[in-house]
N, C-alpha and C positions, 0 to 999 in steps of 0.2 A: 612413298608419295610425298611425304614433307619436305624433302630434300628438292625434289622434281620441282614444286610449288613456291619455289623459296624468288625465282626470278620473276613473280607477279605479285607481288606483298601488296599489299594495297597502304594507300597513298594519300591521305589525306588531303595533302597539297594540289592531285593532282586528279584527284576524283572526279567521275562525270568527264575528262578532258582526254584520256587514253593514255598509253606509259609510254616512256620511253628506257628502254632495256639498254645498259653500258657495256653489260659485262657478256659473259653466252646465256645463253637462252634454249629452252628444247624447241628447235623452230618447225619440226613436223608438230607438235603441240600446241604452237603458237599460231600457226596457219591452220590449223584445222579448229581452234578456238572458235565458239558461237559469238563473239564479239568481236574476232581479228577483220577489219573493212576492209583495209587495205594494205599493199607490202610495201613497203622502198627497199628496193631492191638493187643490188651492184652486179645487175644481170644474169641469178640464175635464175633456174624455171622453177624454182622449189613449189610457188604459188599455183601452179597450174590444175593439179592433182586436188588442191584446195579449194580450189575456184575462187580464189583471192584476187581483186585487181593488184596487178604487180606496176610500179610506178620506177622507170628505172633511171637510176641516177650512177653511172659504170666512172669509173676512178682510173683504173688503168689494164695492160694486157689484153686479154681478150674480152675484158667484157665492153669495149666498145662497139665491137662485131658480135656479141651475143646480143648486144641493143641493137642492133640495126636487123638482126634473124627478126627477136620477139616483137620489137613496133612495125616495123614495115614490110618484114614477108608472112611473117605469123600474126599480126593483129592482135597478141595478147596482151600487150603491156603499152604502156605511152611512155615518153621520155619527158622527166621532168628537165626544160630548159634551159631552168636558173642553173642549174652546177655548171655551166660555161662561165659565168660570167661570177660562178664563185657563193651565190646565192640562189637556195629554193624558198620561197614562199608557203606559208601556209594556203595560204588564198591558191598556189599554183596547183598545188596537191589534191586539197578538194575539188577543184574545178574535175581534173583531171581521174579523179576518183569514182567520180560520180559518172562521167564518161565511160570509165571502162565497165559496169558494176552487171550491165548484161552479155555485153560481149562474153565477159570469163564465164558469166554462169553455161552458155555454152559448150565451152570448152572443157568445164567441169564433166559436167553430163557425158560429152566426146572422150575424157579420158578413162572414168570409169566403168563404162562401155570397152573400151580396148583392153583394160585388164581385168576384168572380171571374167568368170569362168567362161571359156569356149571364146574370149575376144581375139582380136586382132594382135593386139600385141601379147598376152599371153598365149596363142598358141603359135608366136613366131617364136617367144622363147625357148622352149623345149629343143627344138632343132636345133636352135644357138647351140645352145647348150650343151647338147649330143656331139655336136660338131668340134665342140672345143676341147673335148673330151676327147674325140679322138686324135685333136692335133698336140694335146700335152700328150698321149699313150705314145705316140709316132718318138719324140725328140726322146 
């Protein structure tokens, strides 16, 4: 566990303000933290499960179109709009934080609902699965 723990040391300098992490980080650990608010994220869904507002700021490849799925067909995330112009805002973030903060709890609730026993998405996996089974037995 000490080794796991070693990417939140705490901070003197930056106590009461939140971290910022340079290096990797365990981010299923870090998203399901009782103090993680919010993600900036370079558009995955990691936050979803978390019930994390996810704040998306996409760099290149696809995650310009995984932001445009999560802000505007899925409603889960917002797109911070300063990385156009090469700057985000603290001021932009919060604003935009606080915005999402019931929306995901939602979707929180919606996803672990679909994986928990007898849900939607666990019992569509099983048949995947069966299925894929028998197509690696086939080649």
């Amino acid at each position: 566990m000490q080794q796991r723990q070693e990417w939140w040391r705490d901070n003197r300098r930056t106590s009461g303000q939140g971290a910022v992490v340079k290096q990797w980080a365990p981010q299923v650990d870090v998203l399901h933290h009782r103090v993680t608010d919010a993600f900036v994220t370079h558009c995955g869904c990691e936050g979803i499960t978390a019930g994390v507002p996810m704040l998306c700021w996409p760099l290149h490849s696809e995650q310009k179109m995984n932001k445009v799925l999560m802000v505007e067909e899925m409603g889960i995330a917002v797109e911070l709009v300063g990385w156009q112009q090469g700057l985000v805002t603290a001021a932009e973030v919060e604003a935009k934080r606080s915005r999402l903060r019931a929306r995901v709890t939602a979707h929180k609730e919606g996803a672990a609902t679909a994986w928990a026993d007898g849900g939607s998405s666990r019992s569509a996996f099983a048949p995947f699965m069966s299925d894929m089974d028998k197509t690696a037995n086939i080649h």
